[in-house]
N, C-alpha and C positions, 0 to 999 in steps of 0.2 A: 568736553567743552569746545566750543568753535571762537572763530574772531567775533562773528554777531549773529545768534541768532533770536530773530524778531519776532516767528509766529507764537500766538498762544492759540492753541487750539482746544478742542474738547474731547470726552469719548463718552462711549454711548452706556453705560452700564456699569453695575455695583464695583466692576473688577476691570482687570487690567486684561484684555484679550490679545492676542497675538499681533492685531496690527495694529491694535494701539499704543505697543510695546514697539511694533518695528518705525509707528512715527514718531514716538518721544524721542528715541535714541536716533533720530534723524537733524543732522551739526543744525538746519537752519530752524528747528524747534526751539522756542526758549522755554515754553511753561504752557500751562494747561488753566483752563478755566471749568469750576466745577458747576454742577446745577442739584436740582431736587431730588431726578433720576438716580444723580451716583449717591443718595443719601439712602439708608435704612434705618441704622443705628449708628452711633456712636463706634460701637466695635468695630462697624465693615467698615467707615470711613476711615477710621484709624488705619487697618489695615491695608484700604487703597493708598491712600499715601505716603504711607513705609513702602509700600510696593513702586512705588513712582522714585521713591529718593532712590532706595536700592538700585533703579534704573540707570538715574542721571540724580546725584546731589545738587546739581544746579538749577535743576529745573523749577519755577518759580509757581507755586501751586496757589490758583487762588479763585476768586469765588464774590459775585455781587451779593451781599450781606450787611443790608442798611440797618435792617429794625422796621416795623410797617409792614407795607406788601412786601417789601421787597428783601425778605430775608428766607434762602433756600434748604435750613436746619430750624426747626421749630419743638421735635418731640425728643423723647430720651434726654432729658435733662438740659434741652438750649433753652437757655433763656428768652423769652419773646421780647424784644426790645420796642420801646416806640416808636412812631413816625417822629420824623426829625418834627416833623410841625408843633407837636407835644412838647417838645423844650422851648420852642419859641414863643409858645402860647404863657410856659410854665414863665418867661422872661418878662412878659408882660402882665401876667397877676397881679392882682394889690395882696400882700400878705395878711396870710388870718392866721390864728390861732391852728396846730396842727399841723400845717400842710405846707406843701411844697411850695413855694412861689417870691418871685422878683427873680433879679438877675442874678443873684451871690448863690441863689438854691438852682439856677437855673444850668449855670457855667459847672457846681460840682454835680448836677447830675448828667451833663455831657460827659463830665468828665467819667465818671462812674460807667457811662454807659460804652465810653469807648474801649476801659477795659473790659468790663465782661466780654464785648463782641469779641474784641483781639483774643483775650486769656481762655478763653471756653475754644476759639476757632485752633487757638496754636496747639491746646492742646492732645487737639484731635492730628494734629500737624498739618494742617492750612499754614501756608506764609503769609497771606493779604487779601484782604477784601477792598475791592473798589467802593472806598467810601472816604469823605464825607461828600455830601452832594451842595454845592455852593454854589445853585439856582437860586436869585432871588424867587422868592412865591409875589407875583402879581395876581394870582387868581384864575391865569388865562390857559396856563397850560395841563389838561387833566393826567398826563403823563409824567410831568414832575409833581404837580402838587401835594399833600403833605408831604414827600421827599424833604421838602424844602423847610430849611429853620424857619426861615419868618420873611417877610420884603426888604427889610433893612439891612442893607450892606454891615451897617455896623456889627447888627447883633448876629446876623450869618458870622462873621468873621469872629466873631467872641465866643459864640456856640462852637463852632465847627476850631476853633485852637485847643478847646477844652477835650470836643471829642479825641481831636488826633491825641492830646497829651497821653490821656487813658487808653489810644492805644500805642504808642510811645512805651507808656507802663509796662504794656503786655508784651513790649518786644517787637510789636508789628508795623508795616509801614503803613502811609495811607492815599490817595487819591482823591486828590479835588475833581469834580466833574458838574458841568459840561460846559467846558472853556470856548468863548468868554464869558457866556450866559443862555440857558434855555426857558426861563422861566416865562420870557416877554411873549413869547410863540404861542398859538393856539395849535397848529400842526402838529402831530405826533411823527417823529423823525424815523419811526420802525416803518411807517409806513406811507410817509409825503415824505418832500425836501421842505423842512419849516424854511418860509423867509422873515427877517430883522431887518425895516426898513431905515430904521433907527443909525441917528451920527455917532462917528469912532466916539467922539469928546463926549455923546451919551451913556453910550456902551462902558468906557473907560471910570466914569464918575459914579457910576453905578453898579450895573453886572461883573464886571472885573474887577472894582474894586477888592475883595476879598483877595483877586490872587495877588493882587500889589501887597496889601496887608500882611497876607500870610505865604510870601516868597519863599522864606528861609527855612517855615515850617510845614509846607507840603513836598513831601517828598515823589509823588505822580502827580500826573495831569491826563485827565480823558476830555479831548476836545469835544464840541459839538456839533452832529450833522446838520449845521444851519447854515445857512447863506445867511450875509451881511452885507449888501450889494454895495452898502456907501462906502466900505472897505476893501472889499475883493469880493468877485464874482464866483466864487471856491467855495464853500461850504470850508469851515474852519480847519477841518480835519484835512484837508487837503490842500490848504493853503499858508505857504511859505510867509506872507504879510505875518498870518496873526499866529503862527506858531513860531518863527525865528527871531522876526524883526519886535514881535509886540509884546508874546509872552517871554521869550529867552531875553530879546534886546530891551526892551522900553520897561518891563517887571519884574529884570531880574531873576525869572527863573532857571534853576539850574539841574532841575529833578531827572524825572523818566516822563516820558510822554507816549499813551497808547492811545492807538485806534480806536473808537469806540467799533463797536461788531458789523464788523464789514459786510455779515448777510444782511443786515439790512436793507429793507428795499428803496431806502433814501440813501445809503449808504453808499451805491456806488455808480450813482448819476453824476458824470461832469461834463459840466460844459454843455449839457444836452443831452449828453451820449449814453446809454447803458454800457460800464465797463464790467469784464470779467472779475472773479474773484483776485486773479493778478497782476491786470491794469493798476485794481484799484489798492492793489497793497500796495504794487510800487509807487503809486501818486504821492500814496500815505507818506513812506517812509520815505519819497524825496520832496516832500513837502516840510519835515522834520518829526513826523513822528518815529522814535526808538522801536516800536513793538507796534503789532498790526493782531488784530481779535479776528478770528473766526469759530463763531459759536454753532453751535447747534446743526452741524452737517456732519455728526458722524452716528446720530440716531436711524434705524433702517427707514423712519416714514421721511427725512431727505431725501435727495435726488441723487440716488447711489449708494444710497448708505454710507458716506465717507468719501466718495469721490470727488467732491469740492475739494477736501481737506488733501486729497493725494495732488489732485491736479496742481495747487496753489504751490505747494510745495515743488512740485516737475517745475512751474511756470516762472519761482523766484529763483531757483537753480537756472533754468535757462537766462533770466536775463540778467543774474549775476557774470554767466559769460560771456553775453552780448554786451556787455559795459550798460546795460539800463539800469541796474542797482547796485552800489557798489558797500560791502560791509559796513560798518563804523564799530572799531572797537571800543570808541566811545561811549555811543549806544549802548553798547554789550555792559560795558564798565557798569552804567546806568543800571542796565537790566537787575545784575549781580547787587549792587546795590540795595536792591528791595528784601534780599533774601535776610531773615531771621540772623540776627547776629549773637542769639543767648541763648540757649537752651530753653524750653519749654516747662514750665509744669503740667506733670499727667493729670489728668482729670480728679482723678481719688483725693491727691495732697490739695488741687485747688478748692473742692469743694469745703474745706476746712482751713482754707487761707484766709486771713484775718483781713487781709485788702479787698479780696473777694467778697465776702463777706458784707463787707461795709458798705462796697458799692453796690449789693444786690438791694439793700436797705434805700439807696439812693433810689433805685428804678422803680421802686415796689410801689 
């Protein structure tokens, strides 16, 4: 264990290879983010990440795992979960005979669906999935869309307490994203800098509402790569206004805050500029993000197979010595925070757990 370390990175393969052992076990490593690639089954996953704790027990194993498109474990027994837009829609039904619908059916099958995802992921020993996503859906943006509960601030935040409780249930942490809102954008942030031309007192009464709401029960925060020029010229992730003064100062929160994935190619334009992979972490984390994402650069068709991922690491070593980034064991504190605090059930007793059970009934 080190005073802080911020990077999550990835690796390329079912298993743990040699240098992706020698950068886990590197102090300014915090945790690892998984994808599709490191999935086969059940068994190998299990076994990569007993292999990762055996490394480093601290290290914070985790994984984007919404339900929809966007969930990276689908065969050998994962449950297929819905797009969030499916509970929001299930909110707004008129009830019939049968079926699922209003809002009392809608909030317990968030609820139900936040366990399975946590209790099927821990028990493969996954710590957290980046979820729930609290984008309003206006319709504009095709990159969050179904992602998103529904437009309504209110019932985002009523969905999305029910999901985290169920995974609360499971033992897992969770992650609101993309703070203070993505859904108003037409731009896709993997590959423009979306802009929000929209007032703070819009943003604030609407798209952030949820994290006002749900302060004390989201335990992350994944900013968003959008500029919001009437607030700061910064794209959020990189900007001290809306991650110190707005989200910690003006809402109360007190969680963990990560970079959304810094290869992005809107990811690491500031100011104009094309920055490096460790300009832009450090902007990150002296902006106030705790933890900085780099994904997908240690697969061989990147640019070095892993060499982003070495460089980043030489480049926050270096400017930890030049005084340009300086730890926070606070952060760290943060980080440590997300990890699993109860032991797991193995898959075998879950499938035969009566909670389980019930909420499979809830999704079905």
């Amino acid at each position: 264990m080190t005073l802080h370390a911020p990077l999550i990175i990835d690796i390329a393969g079912l298993s743990l290879s040699k240098v992706d052992r020698e950068r886990l076990q590197h102090p300014l490593v915090g945790g690892l983010i998984l994808f599709a690639r490191n999935w086969q089954d059940r068994a190998q996953l299990t076994a990569l990440c007993r292999s990762i704790k055996k490394l480093r027990p601290d290290l914070l194993i985790s994984v984007d795992h919404e339900g929809g498109r966007v969930q990276r474990f689908k065969t050998d027994g994962f449950t297929h979960l819905p797009p969030m837009r499916a509970l929001g829609e299930m909110w707004l039904a008129e009830p019939k005979a049968k079926s699922k619908a209003g809002p009392l059916d809608a909030t317990n099958a968030a609820t139900a669906c936040g366990y399975v995802l946590g209790a099927e992921l821990r028990a493969c020993g996954v710590d957290m999935s980046f979820t729930p996503v609290l984008d309003l859906d206006f319709g504009a943006s095709s990159v969050i869309g179904d992602r998103a509960f529904a437009r309504d601030p209110r019932v985002v935040s009523l969905l999305a307490k029910s999901l985290m409780q169920g995974l609360l249930q499971s033992g897992m942490a969770n992650c609101g994203k993309h703070f203070p809102g993505h859904g108003f954008v037409k731009a896709d942030s993997h590959t423009d800098i979306p802009v929000d031309r929209r007032s703070l007192k819009a943003i604030l009464a609407d798209d952030a509402a949820p994290y006002r709401w749900l302060s004390t029960s989201v335990t992350s925060v994944m900013p968003a790569h959008v500029i919001y020029p009437k607030v700061d010229s910064r794209p959020a992730g990189f900007s001290s206004t809306w991650l110190n003064d707005i989200l910690r100062g003006q809402l109360g929160f007190t969680g963990a805050i990560f970079s959304d994935d810094l290869s992005m190619a809107g990811a690491r334009v500031l100011d104009g500029a094309q920055l490096s992979y460790t300009q832009a972490a450090v902007q990150a984390l002296q902006a106030g993000c705790d933890m900085v994402l780099l994904c997908n650069q240690s697969v061989p068709s990147s640019e070095g197979g892993g060499t982003a991922i070495d460089e980043l690491i030489a480049g926050l070593t270096e400017a930890q010595v030049k005084g340009q980034w300086h730890p926070s064991e606070a952060s760290d504190a943060r980080r440590l925070a997300l990890l699993p605090r109860s032991g797991a059930c193995d898959w075998n007793a879950l499938m035969v757990q009566p909670e389980y059970m019930h909420a499979l009934d809830w999704i079905a």
